[in-house]
Structure formats: structure tokens, C-alpha cells
N, C-alpha and C positions, 0 to 999 in steps of 0.2 A: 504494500500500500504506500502509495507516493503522497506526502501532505506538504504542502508548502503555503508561506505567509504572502500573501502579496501586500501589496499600497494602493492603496485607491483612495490618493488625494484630487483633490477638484478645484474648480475655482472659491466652491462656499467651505471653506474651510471649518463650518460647523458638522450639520448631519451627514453629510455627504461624504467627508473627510474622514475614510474606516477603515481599518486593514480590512482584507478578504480571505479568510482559510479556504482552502481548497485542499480536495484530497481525491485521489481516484486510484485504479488499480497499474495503470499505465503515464507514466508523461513525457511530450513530445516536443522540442523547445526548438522554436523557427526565431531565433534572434533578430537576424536580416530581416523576417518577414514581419515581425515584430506579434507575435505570435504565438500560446501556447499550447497545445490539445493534449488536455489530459480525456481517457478513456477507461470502461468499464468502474460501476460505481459510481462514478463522478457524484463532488457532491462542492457544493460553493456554500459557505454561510460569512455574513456578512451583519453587524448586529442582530436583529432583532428576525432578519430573511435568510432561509436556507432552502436553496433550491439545488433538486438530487435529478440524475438524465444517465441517458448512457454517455456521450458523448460533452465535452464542455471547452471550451475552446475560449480564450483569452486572451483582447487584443491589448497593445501597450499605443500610449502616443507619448510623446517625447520626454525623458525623462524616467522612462521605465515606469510610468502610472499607469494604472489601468484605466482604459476610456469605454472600454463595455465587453460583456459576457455572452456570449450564445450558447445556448443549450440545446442538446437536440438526444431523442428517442427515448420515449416515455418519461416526460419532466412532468416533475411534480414541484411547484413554491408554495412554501409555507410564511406566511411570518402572522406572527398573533393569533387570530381568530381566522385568520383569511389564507386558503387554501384555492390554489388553480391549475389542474393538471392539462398537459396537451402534449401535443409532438415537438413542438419548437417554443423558448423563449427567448428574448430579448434584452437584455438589462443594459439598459445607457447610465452609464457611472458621473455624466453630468449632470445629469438632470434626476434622476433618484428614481427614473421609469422602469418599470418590468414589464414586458407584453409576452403574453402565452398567446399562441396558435394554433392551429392543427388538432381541430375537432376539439376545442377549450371547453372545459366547465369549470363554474369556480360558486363556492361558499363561501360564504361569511354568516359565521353562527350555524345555524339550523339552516337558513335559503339558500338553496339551491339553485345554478339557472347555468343554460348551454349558449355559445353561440360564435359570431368569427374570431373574437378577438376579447381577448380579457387583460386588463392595465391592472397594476399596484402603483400607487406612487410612494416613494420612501415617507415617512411622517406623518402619512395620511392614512384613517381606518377608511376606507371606503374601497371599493371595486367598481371598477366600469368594464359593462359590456357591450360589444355593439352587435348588429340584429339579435339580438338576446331573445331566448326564448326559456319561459319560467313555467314551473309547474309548481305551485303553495300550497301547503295543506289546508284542509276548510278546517271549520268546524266539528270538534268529534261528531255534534247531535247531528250532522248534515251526513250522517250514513258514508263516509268514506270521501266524499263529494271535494273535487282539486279545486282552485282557482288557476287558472291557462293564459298565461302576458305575453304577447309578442309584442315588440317594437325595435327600431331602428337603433336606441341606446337604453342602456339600464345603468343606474346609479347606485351601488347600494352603500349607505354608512350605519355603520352597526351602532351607537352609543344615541342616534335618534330612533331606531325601529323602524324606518321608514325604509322604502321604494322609490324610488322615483324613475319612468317610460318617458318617453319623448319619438315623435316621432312613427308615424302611422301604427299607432298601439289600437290593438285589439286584445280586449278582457272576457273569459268566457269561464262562466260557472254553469251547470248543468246546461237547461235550452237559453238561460243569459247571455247574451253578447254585446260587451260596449267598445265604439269607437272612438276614439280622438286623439287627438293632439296631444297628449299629455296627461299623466296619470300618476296618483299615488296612491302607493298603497301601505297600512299600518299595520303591523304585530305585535304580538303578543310573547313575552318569554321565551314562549312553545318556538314560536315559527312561525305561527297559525295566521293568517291571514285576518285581520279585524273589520275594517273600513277603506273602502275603496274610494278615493274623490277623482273625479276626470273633469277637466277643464278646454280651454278653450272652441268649443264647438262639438257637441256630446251627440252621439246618436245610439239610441239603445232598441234592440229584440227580444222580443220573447215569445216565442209561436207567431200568434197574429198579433199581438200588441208589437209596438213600434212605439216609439217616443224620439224629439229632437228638442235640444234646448243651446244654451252656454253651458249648461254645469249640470253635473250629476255626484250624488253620492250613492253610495252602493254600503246598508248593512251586511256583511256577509255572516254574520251572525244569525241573521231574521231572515235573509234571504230578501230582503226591501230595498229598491231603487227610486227614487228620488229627483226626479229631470226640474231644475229649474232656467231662469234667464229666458224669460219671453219663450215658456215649452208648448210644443205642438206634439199631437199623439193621431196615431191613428188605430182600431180594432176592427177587424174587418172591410164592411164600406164606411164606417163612420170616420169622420175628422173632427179632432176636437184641439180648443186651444184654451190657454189659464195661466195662474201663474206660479202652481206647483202640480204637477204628474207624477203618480206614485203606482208603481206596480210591482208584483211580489214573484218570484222565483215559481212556479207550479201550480200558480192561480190563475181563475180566467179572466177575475177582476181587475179593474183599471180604475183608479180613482183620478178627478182633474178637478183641482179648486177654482170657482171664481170661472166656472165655465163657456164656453161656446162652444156648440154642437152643431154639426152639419149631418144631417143625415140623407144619409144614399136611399135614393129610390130603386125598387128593383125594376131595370127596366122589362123583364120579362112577364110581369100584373099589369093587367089589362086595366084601363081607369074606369069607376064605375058609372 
């Protein structure tokens, strides 16, 4: 087993400025190329971050400092609470960034979620992912029942509870499904998915119920959704408008306060 201490000083000669252990079963040392591939086991720790791959490869820039790490075949980075395993990472020793690739999934805590690319930032608890796609536990009392997030980026910071989508997100609990621009969602201890808020321009399903507003909260407790911001609904042929829309996960009911109702004629009844 090869271990050696490197340096990885930087411009911010605070958190950035850390030695790096390294250790693997093999090491490979391109001076010229400024260069070094350590192999089998590899494993890099670095305060508080330790990331293990079969392969690990380590560049220098002037001065023999280390300016960034590539990892590659089945890496796994750990630091704190926050775990991301893939085929390839990235760690730039300037800026304090880790990127995992190649079919990524990463936790923090309890949540879980897959997708192209997964970031640590050194000093920061949070994870970002982008096209991220999450599967959260419901509710025990909801029979097994997921909460399903797609969107373009996922935020997650562990010490708020929160979620935060952006970006053509779509939310789907049983026949539920909401749209929008932006979404968060809040837990509990567990993991457990609490309250869902979606923002900027909401469009929600549910069988034949439909709803559109600015804003939607979503009990995932009650299974209760919520459309406000000038909401418009629709069930069946009817169209109705108010200025709160409430409909419930597995009911046929739709409630709309402060109503307007359009009601569809059938055109196939003859007039009498």
C-alpha cells in the first residue's frame, strides 16, 4: 500500500489550504507530465472529504501544489452527512468543487435522488443536482405511497430540511401531479416528505380535476392541494374560477371559494 502526503495550497489560504492523504495499492509518478496515478484502492481524504475509486490521478500546477483530482471506477465521496457515488469525479483544489458523474446518486441525510451531475462545495452542507430525479418517502399512514420530483436542478441543504427544484419540475404522489417552475419541499427527521409549496405559475391533476393558479401548497400528510393567485379549475365540462381551489388526493370532490361556475351544456340533449 502506497500513502503519501501531498499540498494543496490555493490562492485562499484558509479552507482550501489542506494537505491531501492519498493512499492506493499502486503509484505512478509523471513529473514532466506533472502528474500522478495512483491505482487499485485508491482513496484521497482531504479534511473533512474522502473520496475512494479504483483509479485516482493527480495533477500539480506550479510549485508542486495540487490544482485538482480525478477519480475514476466506482467512486464513492463522503464528507459529513453527504454521500455521492458514480463513475467519475472531479475535485478542483481552487475553488473547493467536487463533481461526480456517470450515472450519480447522492444523499444527504435520509434523501435520496439520481441524476447527471452531482456538486459538493468544500464548507458548504448542501448538494446540487442537475436533471435530478427524487423518489421521498410519504407518509407511513399513506400505505407505502412515494413523492416522484423531476427537475432541471435540485438543491438540497441539510440543517434547513428543505428541497428546493427549479426548472421544468414535475411532482407526482399517487394520481397527483404538479407543474412548475419551482418547488419546495419540507421534512421531517425521518426523511419523510411534509409540505410541498410550488411557485411561480402552478398547474395541478388529479383524474378529471385540473387546477391552474401562481401558487400551490400541497399537504402530503392529508393528501390536500391548495391552488391559489387568481386559480382557475376545471372537472369534467365544468370551468370554474375563485380565489382558493382545494382538492384532495383520491376524492372526486373539488372545492373553489368565492366562486364562478361555467357550466357545459351537453351538446348531444335535444332543447325542450
Amino acid at each position: 500500500m502506497i500513502l503519501a502526503l501531498l499540498l494543496a495550497a490555493a490562492p485562499d489560504a484558509g479552507l482550501l489550504a489542506r494537505p491531501i492523504e492519498v493512499s492506493a495499492d499502486k503509484l505512478e509518478l509523471l513529473n514532466k507530465e506533472g502528474r500522478a496515478i495512483y491505482t487499485g484502492h485508491a482513496k484521497a481524504i482531504r479534511d473533512t472529504t474522502t473520496v475512494t475509486c479504483d483509479t485516482l490521478t493527480v495533477f500539480y500546477a506550479a510549485g508542486h501544489d495540487v490544482s485538482r483530482i480525478v477519480a475514476v471506477g466506482h467512486v464513492e465521496a463522503v464528507d459529513g452527512d453527504r454521500t455521492a457515488t458514480g463513475e467519475r469525479a472531479n475535485y478542483d483544489n481552487l475553488t473547493g468543487i467536487l463533481v461526480v458523474d456517470g450515472n450519480p446518486q447522492a444523499r444527504l441525510g435520509k434523501r435520496t435522488v439520481k441524476g447527471d451531475r452531482v456538486t459538493f462545495t468544500t464548507g458548504l452542507e448542501r448538494v446540487e443536482v442537475t436533471q435530478a430525479k427524487t423518489v421521498a418517502p410519504s407518509e407511513a399512514s399513506a400505505q407505502g405511497a412515494t413523492v416522484e420530483i423531476d427537475a432541471n436542478l435540485l438543491v438540497l441543504e441539510d440543517r434547513k430540511s428543505t428541497a428546493v427544484w427549479t426548472g421544468n419540475v414535475r411532482a407526482r404522489r399517487g394520481p397527483t401531479l404538479i407543474k412548475a417552475p419551482e418547488l419546495t419541499a419540507h421534512y421531517d427527521e425521518q426523511g419523510v416528505v411534509t409540505q410541498v409549496q410550488a411557485r411561480g405559475g402552478v398547474e395541478a391533476t388529479d383524474g378529471d380535476k385540473w387546477a391552474r393558479g401562481q401558487r400551490a401548497d400541497y399537504d402530503n400528510a392529508r393528501g390536500v392541494l391548495v391552488v391559489t393567485g387568481k386559480p382557475e379549475a376545471r372537472q369534467g365540462p365544468n370551468r370554474m374560477r375563485g380565489s382558493k381551489i382545494t382538492f384532495r388526493t383520491g376524492k372526486d370532490t373539488l372545492e373553489v371559494e368565492n366562486a364562478t361556475t361555467v357550466l357545459q351544456a351537453d351538446p348531444k340533449k335535444k332543447k325542450p
